[in-house]
C-alpha positions in Angstrom: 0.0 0.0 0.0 1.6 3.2 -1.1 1.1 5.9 1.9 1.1 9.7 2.2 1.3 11.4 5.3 0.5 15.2 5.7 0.0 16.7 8.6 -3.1 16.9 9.8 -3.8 21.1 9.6 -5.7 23.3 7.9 -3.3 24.2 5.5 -2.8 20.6 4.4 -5.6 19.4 4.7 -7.0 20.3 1.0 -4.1 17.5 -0.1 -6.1 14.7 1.7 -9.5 16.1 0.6 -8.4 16.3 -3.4 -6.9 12.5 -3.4 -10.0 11.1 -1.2 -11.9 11.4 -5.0 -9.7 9.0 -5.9 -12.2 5.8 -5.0 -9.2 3.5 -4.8 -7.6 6.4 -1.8 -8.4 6.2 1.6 -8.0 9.0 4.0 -7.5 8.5 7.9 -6.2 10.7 10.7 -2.9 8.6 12.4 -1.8 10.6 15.5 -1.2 14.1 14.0 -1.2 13.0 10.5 -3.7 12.4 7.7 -2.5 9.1 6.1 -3.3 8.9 2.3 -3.1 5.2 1.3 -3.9 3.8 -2.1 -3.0 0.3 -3.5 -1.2 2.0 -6.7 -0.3 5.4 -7.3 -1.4 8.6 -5.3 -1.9 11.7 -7.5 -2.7 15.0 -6.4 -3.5 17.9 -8.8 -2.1 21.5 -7.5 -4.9 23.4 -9.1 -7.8 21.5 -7.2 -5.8 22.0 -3.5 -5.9 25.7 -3.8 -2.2 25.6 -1.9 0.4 28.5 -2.7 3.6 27.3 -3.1 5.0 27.3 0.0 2.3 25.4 1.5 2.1 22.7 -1.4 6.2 22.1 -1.4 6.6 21.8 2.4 3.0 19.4 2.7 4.9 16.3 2.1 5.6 14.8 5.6 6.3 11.5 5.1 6.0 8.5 2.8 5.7 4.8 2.7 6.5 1.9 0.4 6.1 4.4 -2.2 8.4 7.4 -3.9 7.6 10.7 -4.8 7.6 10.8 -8.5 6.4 14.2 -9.3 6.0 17.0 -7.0 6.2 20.1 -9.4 3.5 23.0 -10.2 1.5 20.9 -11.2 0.8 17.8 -9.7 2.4 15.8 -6.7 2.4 12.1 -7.7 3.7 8.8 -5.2 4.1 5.8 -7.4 4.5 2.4 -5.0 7.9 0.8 -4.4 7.0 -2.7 -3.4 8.0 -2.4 0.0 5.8 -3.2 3.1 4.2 -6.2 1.1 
């Protein structure tokens, strides 16, 4: 399961709320996190978040069995690694 973490705040929070339209994405608060899992990718569109910059390239807390793959202007992306299964 590829994972996201962001923390769980106001400013960030618009990250969890875009991917949750992803069917296959689950959203769940873990301590003071919001964990974004999917069983594939995890792909956020920029536009859709309403972050400014310095919010959308500091949101990225953590990830798990995955890899950041894109994280530009556009679009922050987490493609799985394999690991954790």
């Amino acid at each position: 399961m590829t994972t996201l973490f962001v923390l769980d705040v106001e400013d960030f929070r618009p990250l969890a709320e875009v991917a949750s339209k992803d069917p296959d994405v689950t959203v769940r608060r873990r301590g003071p996190y919001l964990e974004v899992a999917a069983p594939g990718s995890i792909r956020i569109e920029r536009n859709a978040t309403g972050c400014r910059n310095a919010v959308w390239y500091s949101s990225v807390a953590a990830v798990e069995a995955g890899r950041v793959s894109r994280w530009d202007s556009s679009e922050l992306v987490v493609e799985p690694t394999g690991a954790g299964e």
